[in-house]
N, C-alpha and C positions, 0 to 999 in steps of 0.2 A: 883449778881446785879438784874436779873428780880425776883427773892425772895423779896426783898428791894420794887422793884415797885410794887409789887404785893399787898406787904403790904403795902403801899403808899395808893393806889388805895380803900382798904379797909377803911383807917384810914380817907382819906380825901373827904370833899361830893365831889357828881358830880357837882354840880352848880359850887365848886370854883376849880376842876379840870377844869372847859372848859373854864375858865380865864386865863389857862396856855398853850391851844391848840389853835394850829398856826393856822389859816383857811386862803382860798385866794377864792374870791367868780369871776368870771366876771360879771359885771356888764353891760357893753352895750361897743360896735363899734361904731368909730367913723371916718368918711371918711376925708381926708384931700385932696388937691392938688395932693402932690410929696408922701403920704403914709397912711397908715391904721394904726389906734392906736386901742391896745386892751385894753380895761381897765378894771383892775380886783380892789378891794376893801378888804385891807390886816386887820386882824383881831390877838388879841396879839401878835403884832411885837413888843417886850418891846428892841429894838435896836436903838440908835443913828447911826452908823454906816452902815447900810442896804445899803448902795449901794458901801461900798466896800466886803460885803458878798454874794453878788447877784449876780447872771451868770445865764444867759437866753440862750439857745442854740434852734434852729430848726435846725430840721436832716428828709430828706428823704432815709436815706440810703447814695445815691450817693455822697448828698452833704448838707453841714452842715456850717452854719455859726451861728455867736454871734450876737444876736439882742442887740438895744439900747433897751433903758430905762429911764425912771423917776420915782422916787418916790416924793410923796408930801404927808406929813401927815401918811396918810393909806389910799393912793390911788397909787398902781401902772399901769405907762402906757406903753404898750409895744408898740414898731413901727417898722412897717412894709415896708419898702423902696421899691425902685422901683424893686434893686438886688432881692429882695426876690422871688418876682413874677418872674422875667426873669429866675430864676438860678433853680426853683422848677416847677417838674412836677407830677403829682397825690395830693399825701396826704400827708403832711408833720407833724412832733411833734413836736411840743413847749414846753418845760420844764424848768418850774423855778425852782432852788435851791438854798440852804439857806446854807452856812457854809457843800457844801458839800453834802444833804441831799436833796435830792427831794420832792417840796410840792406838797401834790395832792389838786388839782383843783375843784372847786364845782361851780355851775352855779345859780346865781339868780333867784327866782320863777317868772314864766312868761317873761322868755328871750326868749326860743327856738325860738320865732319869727321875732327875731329883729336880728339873728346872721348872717344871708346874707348881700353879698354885692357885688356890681361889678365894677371891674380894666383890665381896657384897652379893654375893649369887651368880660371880662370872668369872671365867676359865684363863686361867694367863698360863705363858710361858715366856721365858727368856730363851730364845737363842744365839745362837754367838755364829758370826759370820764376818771377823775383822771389828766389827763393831759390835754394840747390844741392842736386839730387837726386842721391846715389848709385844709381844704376839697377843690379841685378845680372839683365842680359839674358840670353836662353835656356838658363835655370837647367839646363834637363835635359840641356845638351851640357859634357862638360870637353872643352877645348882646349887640346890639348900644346903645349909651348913650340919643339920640335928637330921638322925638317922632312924629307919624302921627297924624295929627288932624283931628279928624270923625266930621261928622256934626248931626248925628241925630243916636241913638239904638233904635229900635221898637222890641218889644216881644211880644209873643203869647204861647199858649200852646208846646212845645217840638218844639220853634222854636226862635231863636235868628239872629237879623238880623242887621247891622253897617252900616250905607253908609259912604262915605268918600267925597269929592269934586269933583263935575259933572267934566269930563272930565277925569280924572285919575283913570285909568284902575286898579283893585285889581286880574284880572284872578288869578296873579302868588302867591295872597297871600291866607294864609287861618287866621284862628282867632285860639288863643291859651292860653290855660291857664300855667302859670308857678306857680307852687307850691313851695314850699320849696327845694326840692330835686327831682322834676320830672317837665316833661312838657304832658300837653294832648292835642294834636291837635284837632280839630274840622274843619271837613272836609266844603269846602266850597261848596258851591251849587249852590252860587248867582255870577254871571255876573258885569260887568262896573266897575261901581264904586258902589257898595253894594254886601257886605260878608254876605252871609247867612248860618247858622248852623241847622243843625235837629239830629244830628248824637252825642248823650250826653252819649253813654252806657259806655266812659272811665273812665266819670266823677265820684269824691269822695269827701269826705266830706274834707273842711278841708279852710286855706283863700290863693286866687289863686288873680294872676295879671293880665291884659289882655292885649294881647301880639298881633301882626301880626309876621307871621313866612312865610319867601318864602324857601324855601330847610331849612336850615342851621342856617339861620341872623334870629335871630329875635330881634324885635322893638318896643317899647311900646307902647300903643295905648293912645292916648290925648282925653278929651271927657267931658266937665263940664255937671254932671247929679244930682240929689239931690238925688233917690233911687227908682231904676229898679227893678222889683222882677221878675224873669225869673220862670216859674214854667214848671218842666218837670216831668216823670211820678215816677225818683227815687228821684229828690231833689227839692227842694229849692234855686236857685241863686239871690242873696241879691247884687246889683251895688252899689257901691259908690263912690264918688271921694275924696282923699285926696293930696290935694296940685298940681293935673294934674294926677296923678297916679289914674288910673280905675283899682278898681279890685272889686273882691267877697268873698263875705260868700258863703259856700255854707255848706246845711244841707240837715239830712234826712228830710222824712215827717214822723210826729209822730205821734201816737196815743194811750190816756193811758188807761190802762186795771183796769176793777174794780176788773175781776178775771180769773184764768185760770185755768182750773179743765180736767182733764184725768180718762177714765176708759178701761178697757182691754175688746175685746170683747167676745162671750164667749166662740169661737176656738180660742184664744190667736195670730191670724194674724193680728189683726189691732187693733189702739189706737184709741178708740174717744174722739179726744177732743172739748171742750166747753171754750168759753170764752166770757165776755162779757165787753162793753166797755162806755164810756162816752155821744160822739159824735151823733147826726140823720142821720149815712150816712150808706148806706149800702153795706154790704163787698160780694163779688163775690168770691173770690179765698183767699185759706192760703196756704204759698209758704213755704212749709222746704229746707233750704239751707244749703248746707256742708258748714260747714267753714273752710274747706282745700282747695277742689278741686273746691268750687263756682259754683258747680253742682247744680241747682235746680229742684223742683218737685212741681206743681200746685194741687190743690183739690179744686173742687169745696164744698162749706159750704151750712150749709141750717139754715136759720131763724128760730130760732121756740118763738123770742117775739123780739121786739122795743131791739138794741144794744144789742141783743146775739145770738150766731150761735153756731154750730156742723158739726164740719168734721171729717171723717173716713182717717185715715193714716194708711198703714201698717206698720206692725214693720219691714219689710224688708227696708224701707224707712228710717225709724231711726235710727236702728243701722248698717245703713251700711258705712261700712269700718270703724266701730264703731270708728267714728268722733263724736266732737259735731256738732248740728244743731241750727241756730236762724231761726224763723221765720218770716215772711213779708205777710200781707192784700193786698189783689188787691182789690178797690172801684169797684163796678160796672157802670162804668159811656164809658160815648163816649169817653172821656179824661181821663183813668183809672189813679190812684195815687195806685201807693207803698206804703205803712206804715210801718213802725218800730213799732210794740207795745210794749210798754214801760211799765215797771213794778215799780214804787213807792215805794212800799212796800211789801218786800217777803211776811209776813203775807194772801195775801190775794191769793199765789196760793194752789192750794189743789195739792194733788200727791205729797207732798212733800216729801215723807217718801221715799226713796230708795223702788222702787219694784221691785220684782225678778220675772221674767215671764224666762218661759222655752221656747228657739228658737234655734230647728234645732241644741237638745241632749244638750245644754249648758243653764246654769243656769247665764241668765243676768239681768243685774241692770239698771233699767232706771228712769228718776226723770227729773224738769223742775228746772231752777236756773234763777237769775238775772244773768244777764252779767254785765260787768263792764260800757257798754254804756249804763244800765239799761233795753237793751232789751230784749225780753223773750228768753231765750233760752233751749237748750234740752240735757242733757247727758246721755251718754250710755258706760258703762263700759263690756267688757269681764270678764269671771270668771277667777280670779287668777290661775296662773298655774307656780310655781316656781318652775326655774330647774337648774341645775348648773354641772358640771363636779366639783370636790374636789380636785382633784388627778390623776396625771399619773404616773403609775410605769413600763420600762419597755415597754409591750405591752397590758399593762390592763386600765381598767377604772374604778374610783370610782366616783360616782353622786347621783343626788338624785331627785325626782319629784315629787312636791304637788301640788296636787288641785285637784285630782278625783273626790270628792265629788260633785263638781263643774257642773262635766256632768252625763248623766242619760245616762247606761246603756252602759260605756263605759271603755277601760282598761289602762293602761300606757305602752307605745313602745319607743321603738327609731327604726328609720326607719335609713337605709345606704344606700344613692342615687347616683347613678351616675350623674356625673355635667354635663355630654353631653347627653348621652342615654335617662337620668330619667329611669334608670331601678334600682327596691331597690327591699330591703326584710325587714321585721320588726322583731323586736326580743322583745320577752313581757318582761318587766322587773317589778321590786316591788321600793316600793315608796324608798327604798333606795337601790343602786347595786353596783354590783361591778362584772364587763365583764370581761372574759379575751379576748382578740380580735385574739388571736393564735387559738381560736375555730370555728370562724365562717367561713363560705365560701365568703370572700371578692374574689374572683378572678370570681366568679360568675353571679356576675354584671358588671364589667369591662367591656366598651365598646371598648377601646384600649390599644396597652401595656402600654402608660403612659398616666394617670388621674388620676381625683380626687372624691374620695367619701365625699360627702356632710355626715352631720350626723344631725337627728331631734332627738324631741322629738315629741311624738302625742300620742293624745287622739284617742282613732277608736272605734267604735261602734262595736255591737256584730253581726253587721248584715256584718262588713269590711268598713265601710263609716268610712273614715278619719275625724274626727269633727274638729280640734286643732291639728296645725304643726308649729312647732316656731323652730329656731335656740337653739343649746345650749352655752355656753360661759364655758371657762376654768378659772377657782379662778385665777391661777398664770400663765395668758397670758404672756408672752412677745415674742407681736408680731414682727417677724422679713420677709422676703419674704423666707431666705436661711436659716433658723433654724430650730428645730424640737425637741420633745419630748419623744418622744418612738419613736422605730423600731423593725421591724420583718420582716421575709426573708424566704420564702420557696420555695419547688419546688412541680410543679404540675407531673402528670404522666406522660408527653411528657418529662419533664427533662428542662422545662424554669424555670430560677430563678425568683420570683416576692418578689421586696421588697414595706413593705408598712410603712409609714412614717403619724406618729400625729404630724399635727401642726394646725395653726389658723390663722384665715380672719383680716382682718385691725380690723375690730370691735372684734375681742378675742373666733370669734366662731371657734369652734373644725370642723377638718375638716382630711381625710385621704387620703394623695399624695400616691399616686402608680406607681410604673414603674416595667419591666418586662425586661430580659436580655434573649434571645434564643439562645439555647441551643447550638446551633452552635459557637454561638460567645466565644473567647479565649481571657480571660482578663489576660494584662501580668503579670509579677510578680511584676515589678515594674513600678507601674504605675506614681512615681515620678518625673519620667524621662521625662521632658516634650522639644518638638521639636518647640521652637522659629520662623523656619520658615514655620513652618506647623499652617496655619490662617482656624478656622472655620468659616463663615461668613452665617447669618444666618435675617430674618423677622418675623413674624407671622407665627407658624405650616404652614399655608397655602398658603402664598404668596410670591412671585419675579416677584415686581415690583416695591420696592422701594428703599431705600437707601442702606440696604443691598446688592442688587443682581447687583445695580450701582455698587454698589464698589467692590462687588468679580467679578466685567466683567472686573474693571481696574487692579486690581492686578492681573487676569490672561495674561490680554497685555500688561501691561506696567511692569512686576516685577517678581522680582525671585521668589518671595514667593508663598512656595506651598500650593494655596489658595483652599476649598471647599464650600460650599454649601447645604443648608440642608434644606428641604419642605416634607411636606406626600406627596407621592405617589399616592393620590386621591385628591389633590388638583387639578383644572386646569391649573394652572401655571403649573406645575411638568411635564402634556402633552407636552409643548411648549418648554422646557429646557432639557427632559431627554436623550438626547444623550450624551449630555454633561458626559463625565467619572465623573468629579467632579463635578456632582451637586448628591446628598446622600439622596436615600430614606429614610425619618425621622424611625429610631427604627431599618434600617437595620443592617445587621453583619458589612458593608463597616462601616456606621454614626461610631457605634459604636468604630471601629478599630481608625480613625482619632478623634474621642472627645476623648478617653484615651490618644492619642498622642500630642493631639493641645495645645501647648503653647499660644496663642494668641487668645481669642475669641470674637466676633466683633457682637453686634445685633442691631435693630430699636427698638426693644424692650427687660423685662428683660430676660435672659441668660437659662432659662426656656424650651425660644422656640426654642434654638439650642442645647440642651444636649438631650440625649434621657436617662437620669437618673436624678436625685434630684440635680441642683446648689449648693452642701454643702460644709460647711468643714467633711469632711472624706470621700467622696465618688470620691475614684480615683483621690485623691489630687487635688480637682478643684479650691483649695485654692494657688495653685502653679503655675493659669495663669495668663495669663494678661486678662483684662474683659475691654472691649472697648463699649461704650454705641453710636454709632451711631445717633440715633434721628431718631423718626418716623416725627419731624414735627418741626422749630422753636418755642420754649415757651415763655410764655411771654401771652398767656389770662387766659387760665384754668386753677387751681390749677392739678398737677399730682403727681402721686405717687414715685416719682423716687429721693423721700430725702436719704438722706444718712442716716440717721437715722433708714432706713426699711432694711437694710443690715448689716448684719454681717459680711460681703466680698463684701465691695462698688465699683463699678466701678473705676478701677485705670485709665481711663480717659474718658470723659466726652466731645461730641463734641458738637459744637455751631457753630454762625452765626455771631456774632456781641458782640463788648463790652459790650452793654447793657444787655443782654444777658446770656452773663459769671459773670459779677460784679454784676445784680440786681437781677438777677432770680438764676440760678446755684450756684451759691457763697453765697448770702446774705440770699435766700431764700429757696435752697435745701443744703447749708451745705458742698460745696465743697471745697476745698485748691486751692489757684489759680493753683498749677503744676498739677492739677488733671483734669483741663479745658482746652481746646484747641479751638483757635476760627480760622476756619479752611473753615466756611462753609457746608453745606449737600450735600452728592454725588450725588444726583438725580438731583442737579442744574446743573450738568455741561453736561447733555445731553439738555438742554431747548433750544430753537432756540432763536434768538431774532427777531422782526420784518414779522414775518411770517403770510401772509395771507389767514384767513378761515372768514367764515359768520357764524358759528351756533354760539348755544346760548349751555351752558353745566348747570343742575342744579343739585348741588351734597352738600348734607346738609350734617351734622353731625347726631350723636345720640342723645337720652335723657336720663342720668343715672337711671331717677327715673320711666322707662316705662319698667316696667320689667316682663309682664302678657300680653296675645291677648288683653285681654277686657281693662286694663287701653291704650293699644295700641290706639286700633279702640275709644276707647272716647276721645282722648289726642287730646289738639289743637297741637302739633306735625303734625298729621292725619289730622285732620281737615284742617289747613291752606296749606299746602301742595296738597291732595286732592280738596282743592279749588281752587287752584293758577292752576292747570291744566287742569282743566273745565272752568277755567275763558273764558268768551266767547267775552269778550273785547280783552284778550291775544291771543286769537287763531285766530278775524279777525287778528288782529297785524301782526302775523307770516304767517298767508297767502296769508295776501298782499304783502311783504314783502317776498317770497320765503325762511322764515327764519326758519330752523329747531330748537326744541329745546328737548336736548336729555336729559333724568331725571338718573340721576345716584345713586339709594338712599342708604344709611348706607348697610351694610351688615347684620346687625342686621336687617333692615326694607325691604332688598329685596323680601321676603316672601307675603306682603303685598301691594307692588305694580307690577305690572304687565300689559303684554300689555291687559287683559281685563279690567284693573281699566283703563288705557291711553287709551281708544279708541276715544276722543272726536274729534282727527283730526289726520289727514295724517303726521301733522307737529312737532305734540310731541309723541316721542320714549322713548321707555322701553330699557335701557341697561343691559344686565343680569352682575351676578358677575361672573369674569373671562374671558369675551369672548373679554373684552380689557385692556390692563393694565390702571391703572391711571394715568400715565404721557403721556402715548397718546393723550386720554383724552383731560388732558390740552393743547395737543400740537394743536390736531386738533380743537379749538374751541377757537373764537373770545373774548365772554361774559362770565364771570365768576357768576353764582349765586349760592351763598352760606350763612351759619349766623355763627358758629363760628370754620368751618373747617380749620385746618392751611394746607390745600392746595393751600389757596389763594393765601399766598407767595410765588410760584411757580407762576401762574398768575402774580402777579406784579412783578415779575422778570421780565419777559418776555415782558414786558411795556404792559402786555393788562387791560381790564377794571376787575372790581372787584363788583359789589354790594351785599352790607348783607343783610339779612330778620333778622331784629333782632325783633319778635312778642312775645319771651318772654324773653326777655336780661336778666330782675331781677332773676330769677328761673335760667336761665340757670349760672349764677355766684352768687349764693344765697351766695358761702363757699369761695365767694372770687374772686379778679382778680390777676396775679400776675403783670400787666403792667396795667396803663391806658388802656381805649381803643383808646382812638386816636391816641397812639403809634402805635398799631398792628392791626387797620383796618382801612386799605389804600383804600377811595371808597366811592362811597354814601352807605348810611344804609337806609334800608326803616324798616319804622316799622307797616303798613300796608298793605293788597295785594290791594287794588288801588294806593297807592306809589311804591310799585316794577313795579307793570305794566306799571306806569308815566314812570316809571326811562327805562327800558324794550325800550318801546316806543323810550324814549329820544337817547339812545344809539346806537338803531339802525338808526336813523335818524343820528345821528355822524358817520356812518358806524367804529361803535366801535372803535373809539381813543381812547387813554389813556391820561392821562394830562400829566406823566411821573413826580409821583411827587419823592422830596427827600427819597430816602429808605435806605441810609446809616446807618440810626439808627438800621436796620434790621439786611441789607447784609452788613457787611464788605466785602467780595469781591464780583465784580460783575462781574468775570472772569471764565472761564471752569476750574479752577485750584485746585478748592477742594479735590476730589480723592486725588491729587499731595501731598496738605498738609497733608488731614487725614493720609497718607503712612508716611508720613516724621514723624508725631505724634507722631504713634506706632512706627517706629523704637526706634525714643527718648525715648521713654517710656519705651520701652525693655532696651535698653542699662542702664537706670539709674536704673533698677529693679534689671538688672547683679548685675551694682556695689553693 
């Protein structure tokens, strides 16, 4: 049959094939009363019948109903009822099908604008992506439908200014732009009744509405103007009125380039560029900007005739973190203007030709392009360096590495690192190899009996300067957490056995798990044999003080079950717990003796951190327990690695908090069987007090995945706004009037960098070290919760205390996704600047920290000490139906 079409396809033109092809275009939204009509515009529908072949269905998941309809002609209208709204929460699909078949969806030129709308005080959009999304955009603002009426806008240089009607106070409000899919506050400055703005650096291009925002509500702003031109030092704002609706254009400022020309200078450290332009105004500074990280770098230029200058850049400047760069003009004036220099026509830059300059042993590529917004922009390419694993057999490796050419005076290695230590050795290899890995000394670098050797590729110099160190990747990954490719097993001179194990990273990079078994230890003979009531229960290598170590304290009081416990030895936890018989130095001869044994194995995290061997199938039949997934945290914001699909031996049960929970996230989103889910609650709930009076303040953030180096550390607004918020010297009179302590708890990844010599700016903000308190004390001993997307909060609002998030980079920090709304799962004001956390700060303590106590059913199904009770009752169930 696709033979047939194929030759179809040959035989018949395109023009009178796409006579035969269905399209469905949307066309425009249209608000009604009692519903939302989508109208799309149907293209060769050669059907009479069409509306008894048609079925329209929206599904978020949870819930799913059949939309109305009409067709008329080649126009269909969808509607959207009151139910729809009430019964949907996030993002919903719309899909229309024909006879069975799903049409994809295409969107008319110049709609993206027109696709917003708003129902009953909340924010939609359609987008089109093959299908139709109902988008329910910045869930945590309602937006009134009736408008304030200003009486006068006056602007000046980087200053916008609103009054509204003598007598009616604006303190509470500020002025705001809503865009498409964001909102950008502008902080207010002005008094009475007149809003003043100076504070534009959020602002972006693009057409925004003009809004008053008090916390949460915002309201649109009424204002008959003919055309405002606000000019600030990045843009352009254009006022207009259509119909009562005030909003803007907003643009760069431009300026076009007659030419742009580069030369190297003649140490090859700096690029001089030249460029010249239209305009009689004269340029003071050219700004190279990352266009990652929005990092910028100033140069002062020098005139040397009427519209043309030279400025010296280093090339460390441009190719760093070999990103592209666009450029930006600073005017020299009292009232400096930004510029976008604008390129017309590629023809007139010079440098055009790719040139290869040699920087620090590498051979790179640099050149000036148009961008797509026509601005001038700068790229910078590394020298190719392709590397690949081909093959594992066994315990060898075949691979292959090209691009030496590339660097001067350097050789090709793979380097085998310690993932904890960073302790490696290199091994010189030729552009194609083939290792056996039974020959090297991996046991050399080992910083404990189990870890992980990292494996590179690198370029090094003949002097040992590492130039080029890149991951390598495996042809035929199939990544799993609990698989593996090769193995090999020896023993050292002392008589411990060490086995080492090839597997690979989420992303397919090669990588070698090791663990080590001493000598003392006596592995049965049959290690098949597994003891149902002997429960290993287990957190992070290093910690007991979470869900884990809750719930092996209940199964040692409340149950027969002969429960243990497992931490290093050099954690500080481990100090506070180890008289305990059953609590098990991680890697000891005891661990070891109870994980051959333990039928039943119980963590916060993967099954990793309580075996002191490899999770596999074949290693002392660990395929033979039961695997109990605990939860480090209720989910439901960040996407996590814990699909079933990263196991080859998935958790045979899964615990949770709530419906939602088990059906949206665990179930729909990680891939579990409803008997595989238990919604049971987290054992570290049923220690929380409720009602309990303290005064401090606790501030304990989360991580950032993509801060993974000191220097991107210390430059990251991470750092920064953190670092800010504790010098804040508005916050600290705050807290000292206030007798209000406020203690910084930071990641444990980021303890390193805060300390009590960064917190010395007051008596009133404390440095808590890792370990010296657990984290549910913590919570217990503290009034004020401040956090941005840590799931500790939900501990906090269990406990009816207050909550606010610092959410300063929300979009980054959920770039790959949410798996809930957020207005689901954060219960609390959100600030998203540090003059709003300190408002909020302020505000709270002045409530002598109340909670509002709002609805959290959607969270906790139970809100009782009784979790322990069910997780027990769980794993029994679970054992006995594994029996059968």
């Amino acid at each position: 049959m696709n033979s047939i079409l194929n030759t179809l396809k040959t035989i018949i033109p395109r023009s009178m094939r796409e006579r035969f092809i269905r399209k469905v275009t949307l066309q425009d939204i249209t608000i009604n009363k009692n519903y939302v009509e989508i109208n799309l515009a149907l293209k060769n529908f050669y059907n009479f019948n069409l509306n008894d072949k048609m079925k329209i269905k929206l599904s978020n998941g949870e819930y799913t109903e059949s939309l109305g309809y009409t067709v008329d002609k080649n126009m269909l209208s969808i509607q959207l009822t009151d139910s729809v709204f009430k019964n949907t929460a996030g993002n919903s699909s719309i899909k229309v099908s024909v006879d069975g078949k799903n049409m994809i969806i295409d969107s008319d030129a110049g709609i993206d604008s027109q696709t917003s709308f708003f129902k009953d005080g909340k924010y939609y959009n359609i987008l089109v992506n093959g299908t139709l999304i109902l988008e329910h955009l910045l869930a945590e603002y309602t937006f009134n439908s009736s408008y304030i009426e200003a009486s006068a806008m006056d602007v000046s240089y980087e200053r916008l200014s609103v009054a509204f009607n003598s007598g009616q106070s604006m303190d509470n409000y500020s002025l705001a732009l809503l865009y498409p899919n964001k909102i950008v506050e502008l902080p207010n400055e002005g008094s009475g009744a007149r809003i003043t703005a100076s504070d534009f650096s959020n602002v972006t291009m693009g057409r925004a509405t003009l809004y008053l925002v008090n916390g949460y509500e915002m309201t649109p702003v009424k204002l008959n103007v003919q055309e405002v031109n606000l000019t600030t030092q990045n843009h352009n704002l254009e006022f207009l009125n259509d119909g009562g609706e005030l909003y803007t254009f907003i643009e760069n400022h431009e300026i076009e380039l007659f030419s742009a020309d580069a030369e190297i200078t003649g140490n090859e450290d700096s690029v001089r560029i030249y460029m010249s332009y239209s305009d009689s105004i004269e340029i003071e500074y050219l700004v190279v900007a990352d266009t990652i990280s929005g990092e910028e770098e100033q140069f002062s230029v020098e005139a040397y005739a009427p519209g043309k200058f030279k400025a010296e850049v280093p090339v460390s400047t441009l190719v760093n973190n070999f990103t592209r760069k666009k450029f930006k003009l600073i005017t020299a004036s009292d009232e400096p203007i930004t510029m976008q220099p604008n390129v017309n026509y590629p023809a007139i830059l010079g440098f055009s030709e790719r040139l290869v300059i040699n920087h620090e042993n590498q051979n790179i590529k640099i050149w000036f392009y148009k961008r797509r917004d026509n601005a001038l922009g700068f790229k910078v390419t590394r020298p190719s360096m392709k590397r690949q694993i081909t093959w594992i057999e066994n315990f060898s490796l075949e691979g292959f590495i090209e691009g030496k050419e590339n660097f001067t005076d350097c050789e090709s290695y793979l380097i085998f690192e310690d993932r904890y230590s960073k302790e490696y050795f290199t091994l010189l290899v030729d552009e194609k190899f083939n290792i056996d890995l039974t020959l090297l000394d991996l046991n050399s670098i080992k910083s404990k009996n189990k870890t992980i050797l990292d494996i590179f590729v690198a370029m090094i110099h003949r002097d040992g300067k590492i130039i080029r160190k890149e991951k390598i990747k495996y042809k035929f990954s199939d990544y799993k957490k609990d698989n593996y490719y090769g193995s090999f097993s020896e023993y050292d001179t002392d008589g411990n056995a060490h086995y080492h194990l090839i597997t690979t990273t989420p992303f397919d990079n090669l990588k070698i798990e090791s663990f080590s078994i001493p000598k003392e230890v006596v592995i049965p003979d049959e290690t098949n044999v597994k003891d149902f009531n002997t429960w290993l229960v287990g957190e992070r290598y290093d910690t007991a003080q979470d869900n884990g170590y809750a719930f092996y304290k209940y199964l040692r009081e409340n149950t027969n079950v002969n429960a243990y416990y497992t931490i290093e030895s050099n954690a500080p936890d481990y100090g506070k717990i180890k008289s305990d018989p059953h609590v098990l130095a991680f890697g000891s001869p005891e661990h070891f003796e109870i994980s051959f044994k333990a039928g039943v194995l119980l963590g916060t995290h993967d099954l990793e951190n309580l075996l002191p061997y490899k999770p596999a199938r074949g290693f002392f039949n660990y395929e033979d327990t039961v695997k109990v997934f605990l939860q480090h945290g209720v989910l439901g914001r960040k996407r996590v690695e814990y699909h079933k699909k990263y196991y080859d031996l998935p958790f045979d049960l899964f615990i949770v908090s709530s419906e939602p929970e088990k059906y949206d996230v665990v179930m729909r989103k990680l891939g579990y069987e409803d008997e595989d889910v238990a919604i049971t609650g987290l054992a570290r709930f049923d220690s929380l007090p409720r009602d309990n009076k303290t005064k401090d303040i606790l501030l304990m953030p989360t991580w950032r995945d993509w801060i993974n180096t000191d220097e991107a550390f210390l430059t990251s607004k991470y750092f920064h706004n953190y670092n800010g918020l504790i010098h804040n010297e508005r916050l600290i009179k705050i807290l000292e009037d206030n007798d209000v302590q406020l203690n910084f708890y930071p990641h444990y990844r980021a303890q390193m960098y805060f300390n009590d010599e960064i917190l010395n700016p007051s008596s009133n903000i404390n440095f808590i070290q890792l370990g010296t308190r657990t984290v549910q004390e913590l919570l217990i001993d503290h009034s004020l919760l401040i956090t941005d997307y840590s799931s500790v909060s939900f501990d906090f609002t269990l406990m009816d205390k207050p909550v606010i998030y610092y959410h300063f980079d929300v979009r980054k920090f959920f770039r790959q996704g949410k798996l809930r709304p957020l207005y689901q799962t954060f219960i609390g004001e959100i600030a998203r600047t540090e003059d709003d956390l300190v408002d909020l700060i302020e505000q709270q303590i002045k409530l002598n920290f109340q909670s509002e106590q709002p609805d959290i059913s959607g969270i906790f199904k139970y809100q009782d000490h009784r979790n322990s009770e069910r997780i027990y009752n769980s794993v029994i169930d679970k054992i006995d139906s594994t029996e059968e």
